[in-house]
N, C-alpha and C positions, 0 to 999 in steps of 0.2 A: 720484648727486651728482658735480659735477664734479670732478677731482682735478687737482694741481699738477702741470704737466707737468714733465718732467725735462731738463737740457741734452740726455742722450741721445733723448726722444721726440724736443725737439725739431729736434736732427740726422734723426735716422730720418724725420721730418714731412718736411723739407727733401728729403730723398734721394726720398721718395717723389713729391713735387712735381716735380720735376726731371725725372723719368722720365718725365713726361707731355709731356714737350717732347721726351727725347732723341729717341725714333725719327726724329723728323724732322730733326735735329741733323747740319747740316753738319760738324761737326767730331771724330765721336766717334774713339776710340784706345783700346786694350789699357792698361790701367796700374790704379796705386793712389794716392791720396791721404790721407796715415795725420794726422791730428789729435790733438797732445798739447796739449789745453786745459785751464784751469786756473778752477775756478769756487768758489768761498768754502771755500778748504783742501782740496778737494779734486782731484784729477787725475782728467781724462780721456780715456782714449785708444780712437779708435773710427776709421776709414777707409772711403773710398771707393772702391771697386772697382766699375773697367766695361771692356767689350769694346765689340765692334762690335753688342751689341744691344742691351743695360741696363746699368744702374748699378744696384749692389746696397751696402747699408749695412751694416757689421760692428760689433761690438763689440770691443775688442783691439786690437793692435797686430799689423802683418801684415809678412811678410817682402820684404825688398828692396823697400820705398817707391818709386815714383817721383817724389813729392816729398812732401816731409814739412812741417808749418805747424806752430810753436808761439806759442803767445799764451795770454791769458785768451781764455775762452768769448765775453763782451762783446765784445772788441776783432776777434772772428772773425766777430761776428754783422753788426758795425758794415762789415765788408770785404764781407762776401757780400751787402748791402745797398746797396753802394755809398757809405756814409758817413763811409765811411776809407779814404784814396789808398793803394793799397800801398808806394809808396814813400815816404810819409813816414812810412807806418806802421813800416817798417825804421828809417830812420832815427832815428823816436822814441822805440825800441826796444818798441815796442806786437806785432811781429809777428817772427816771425822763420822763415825758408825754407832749406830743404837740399835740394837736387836742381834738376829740370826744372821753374822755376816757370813754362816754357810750357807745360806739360801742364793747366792749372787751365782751356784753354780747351776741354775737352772737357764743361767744366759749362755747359748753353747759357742765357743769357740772354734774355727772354722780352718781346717789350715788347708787354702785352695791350692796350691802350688802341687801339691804331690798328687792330686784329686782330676784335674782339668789335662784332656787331649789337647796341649799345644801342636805344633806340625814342628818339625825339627828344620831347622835348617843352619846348623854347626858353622863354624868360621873353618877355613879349607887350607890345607895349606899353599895350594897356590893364590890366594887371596891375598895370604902374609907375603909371600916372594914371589910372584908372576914370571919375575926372568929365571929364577930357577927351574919352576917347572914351566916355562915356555916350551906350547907347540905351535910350529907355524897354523895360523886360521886357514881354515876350510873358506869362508866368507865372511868379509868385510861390510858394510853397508857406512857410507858415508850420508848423515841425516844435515845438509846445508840447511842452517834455520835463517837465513836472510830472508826477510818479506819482500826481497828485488828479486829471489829465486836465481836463474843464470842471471840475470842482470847487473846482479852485484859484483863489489869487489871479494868477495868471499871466497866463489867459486872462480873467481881469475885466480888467486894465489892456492885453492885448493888443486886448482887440474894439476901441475908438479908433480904436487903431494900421489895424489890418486893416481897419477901414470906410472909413478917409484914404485908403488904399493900395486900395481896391475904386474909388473912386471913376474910377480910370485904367488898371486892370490887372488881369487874372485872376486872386484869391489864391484858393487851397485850402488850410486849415485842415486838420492831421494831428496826432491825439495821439500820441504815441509809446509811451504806455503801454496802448495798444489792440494793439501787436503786441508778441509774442515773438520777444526777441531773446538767446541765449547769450553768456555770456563768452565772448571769444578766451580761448582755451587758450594760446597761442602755440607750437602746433605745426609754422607755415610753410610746413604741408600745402598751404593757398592760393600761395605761391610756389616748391614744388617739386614735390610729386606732382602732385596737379592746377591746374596754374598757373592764377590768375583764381575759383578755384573752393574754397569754405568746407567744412572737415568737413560743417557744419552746413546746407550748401546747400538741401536739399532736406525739412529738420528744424525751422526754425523762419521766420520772416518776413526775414530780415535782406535777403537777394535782392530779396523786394518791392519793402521799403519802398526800395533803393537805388534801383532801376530808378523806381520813381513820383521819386523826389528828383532823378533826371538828367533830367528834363523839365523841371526848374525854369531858369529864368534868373536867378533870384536866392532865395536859399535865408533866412530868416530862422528862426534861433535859438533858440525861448525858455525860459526857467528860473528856479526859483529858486534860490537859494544854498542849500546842502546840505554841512553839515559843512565849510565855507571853501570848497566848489568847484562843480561841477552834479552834478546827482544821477545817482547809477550809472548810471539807464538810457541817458543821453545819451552815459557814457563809453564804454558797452557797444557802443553804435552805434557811436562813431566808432574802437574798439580794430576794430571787425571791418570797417569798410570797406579796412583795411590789405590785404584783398584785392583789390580795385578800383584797385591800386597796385603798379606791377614792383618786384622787389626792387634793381634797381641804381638809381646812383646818378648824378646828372647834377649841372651848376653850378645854381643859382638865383640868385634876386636880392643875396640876403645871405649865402647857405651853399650846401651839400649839399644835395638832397632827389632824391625818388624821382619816377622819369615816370609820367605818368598811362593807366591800362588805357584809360579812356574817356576822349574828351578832348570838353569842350566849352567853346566860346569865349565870352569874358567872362562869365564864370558870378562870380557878385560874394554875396558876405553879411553882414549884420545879426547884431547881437547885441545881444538884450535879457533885462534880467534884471534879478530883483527877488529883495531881502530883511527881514528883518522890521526889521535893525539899522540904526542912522539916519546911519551915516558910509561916504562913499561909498569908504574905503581895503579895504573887505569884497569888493568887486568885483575889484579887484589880482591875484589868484591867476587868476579864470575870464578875465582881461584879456590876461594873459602868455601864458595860451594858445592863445587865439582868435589873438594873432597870429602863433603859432609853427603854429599850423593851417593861418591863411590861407595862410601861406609853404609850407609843405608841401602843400597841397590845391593850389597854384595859385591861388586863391581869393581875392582880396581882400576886406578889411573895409570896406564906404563905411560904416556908421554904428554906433554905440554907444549903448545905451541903458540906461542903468543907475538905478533908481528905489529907494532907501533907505528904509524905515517903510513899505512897501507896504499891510502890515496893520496897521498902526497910524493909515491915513489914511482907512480903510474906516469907515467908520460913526461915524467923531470927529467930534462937531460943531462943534467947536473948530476942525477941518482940514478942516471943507467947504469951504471960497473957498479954500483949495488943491489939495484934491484934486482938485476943478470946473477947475481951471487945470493940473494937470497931464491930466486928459482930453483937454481939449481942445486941447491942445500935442501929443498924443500923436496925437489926430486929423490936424492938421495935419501934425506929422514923416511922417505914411505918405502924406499928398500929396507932401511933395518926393523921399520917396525916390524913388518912381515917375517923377516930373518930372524930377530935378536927379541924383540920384546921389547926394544928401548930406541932414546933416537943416542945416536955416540957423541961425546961432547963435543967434540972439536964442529960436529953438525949445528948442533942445538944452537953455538954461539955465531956460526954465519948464517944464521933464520933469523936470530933476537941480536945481531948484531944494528949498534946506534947508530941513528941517526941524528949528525949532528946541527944540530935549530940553532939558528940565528932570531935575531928581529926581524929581519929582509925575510928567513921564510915564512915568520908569523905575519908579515906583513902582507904575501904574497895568497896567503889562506885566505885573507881578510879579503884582500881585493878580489878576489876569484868570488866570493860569496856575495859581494855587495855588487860585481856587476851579473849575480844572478839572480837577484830578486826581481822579480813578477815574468822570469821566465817561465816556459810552458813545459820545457826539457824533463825529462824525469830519466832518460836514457845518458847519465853523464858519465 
């Protein structure tokens, strides 16, 4: 378990940081720098001692100081960070110095940013606008993450989709619950031991399936809702492609994120996803994330497809001249994705067109479920 570090670790952490810079440290000197800090009632007194080869960290209070620092612990941490001028630090009476306060410049200052080979991976302009520079894909790979694989409803409202999108482009159909994939552990064994490379490498499918999914030029999604989010096996994927991913950090469009191991251009994706519940505010959670993906994969989102009462438009004959119209909308959306880059509104709204719930259909849910308990069925 991890445990609270102490002002003292985290002087001794500091001291040890430091010495990774000194050897090379134009400025080193013989001396000490003795710290009487002050941290929630309690007193700290610990110094810095170095010569001409390292800095070594003490506990105590050492004789004949060459210059001496008292403050609070905060206001010490604030200076050596650069977030407190020392001289106003004096004068506010936040810090206070006895001796050779030019001796502090044997502590050397590091500025890693200009120093360290990150890998570049720029924000693009097709990232910012995808339909501008839309090319029709080369190949599609549709990734169905239902753990019913064809079973489910997933791929009954996906086939449509995927016959629209056959009609102009190579899709390949992939379950995901056909391969074995491990929880990330989060060991980061992938970003330090063997950078690029999973415990599990050589142990279950995750390698495959990545390596068949980077052929794709447009990656599409699909799921059902699964306790408000998608179901583990989809999470499980995208926890472990964190090795497909350097562990530093670069700008992006909106934030931070990480550069890409493998880099391919205008790689774009679909999200589609269906639940049994009839309001489309159910999608919200797997919504927030796809876009906080896109932005970290590099990835943009061109389309959304989100379809409410999935199972409950299946075999209603109440909801045939709907469900017949969400088909064949669905047909059509996988023609423009392929064409256009987008699905066209007047589409988008007969896919997510309501359905509109009574009590009698909540009622008719209930009783469909209550006379299916301690059945054997799993093919419904």
């Amino acid at each position: 378990m991890k445990e609270v570090l102490s002002p003292l670790d985290i002087m001794r952490n500091m001291v040890e940081k430091l010495q990774t810079f000194y050897p090379t440290h134009d400025k080193k000197a013989g001396g000490i720098i003795q710290f009487h800090l002050r941290h929630l009632n309690e007193n700290i007194d610990c110094y810095i001692k170095s010569d001409e080869k390292e800095l070594r960290f003490f506990e105590g209070t050492a004789i004949n100081p060459t210059v001496t620092v008292k403050s609070t612990f905060y206001n010490w941490l604030d200076l050596a960070g650069g977030k407190l001028n020392p001289v106003l630090g004096v004068m506010t009476g936040k810090l206070k110095f006895k001796g050779d306060t030019s001796f502090f410049k044997i502590l050397p200052r590091k500025k890693l940013g200009k120093e360290l080979d990150i890998p570049k991976d720029p924000v693009t302009k097709f990232e910012k606008n995808p339909q501008k520079y839309w090319t029709k894909p080369e190949k599609i790979i549709v990734l169905s993450a239902s753990p019913r694989a064809q079973n489910g409803y997933t791929d009954y409202y996906l086939s449509p989709f995927i016959k629209g999108m056959r009609k102009n482009a190579e899709v390949e159909l992939v379950h995901l619950a056909k391969y074995k994939i491990n929880p990330c552990t989060g060991c980061f064994s992938c970003w330090m031991k063997i950078p690029g490379e999973c415990i599990y490498h050589s142990k279950d499918d995750f390698n495959v399936l990545a390596e068949k999914m980077f052929t794709a030029d447009l990656t599409v999604y699909a799921f059902p809702i699964y306790a408000d989010s998608m179901p583990g096996i989809l999470k499980n994927y995208f926890d472990r492609s964190v090795s497909r991913a350097y562990p530093y950090m670069i700008e992006g469009m909106n934030r931070v994120r990480h550069p890409r191991r493998y880099i391919h251009e205008n790689h774009s994706m679909v999200v589609f996803s269906i639940c049994g519940f009839f309001e489309m505010i159910n999608f919200e959670p797997v919504r927030a994330y796809f876009q906080a993906l896109a932005h970290n994969r590099h990835t943009p989102v061109i389309a959304e497809i989100y379809r409410t009462t999935a199972v409950g438009l299946y075999g209603n004959p109440f909801a045939f001249k709907m469900q017949r119209s969400v088909l064949n909308a669905l047909e059509k959306a996988g023609e423009d994705i392929v064409t256009l880059g987008k699905i066209k509104r007047r589409t988008q709204k007969l896919i997510h067109q309501k359905f509109r719930v009574t009590s009698t259909d909540i009622d008719k849910v209930n009783e469909w479920w209550k006379e299916s308990e301690g059945s054997q069925k799993n093919d419904y």
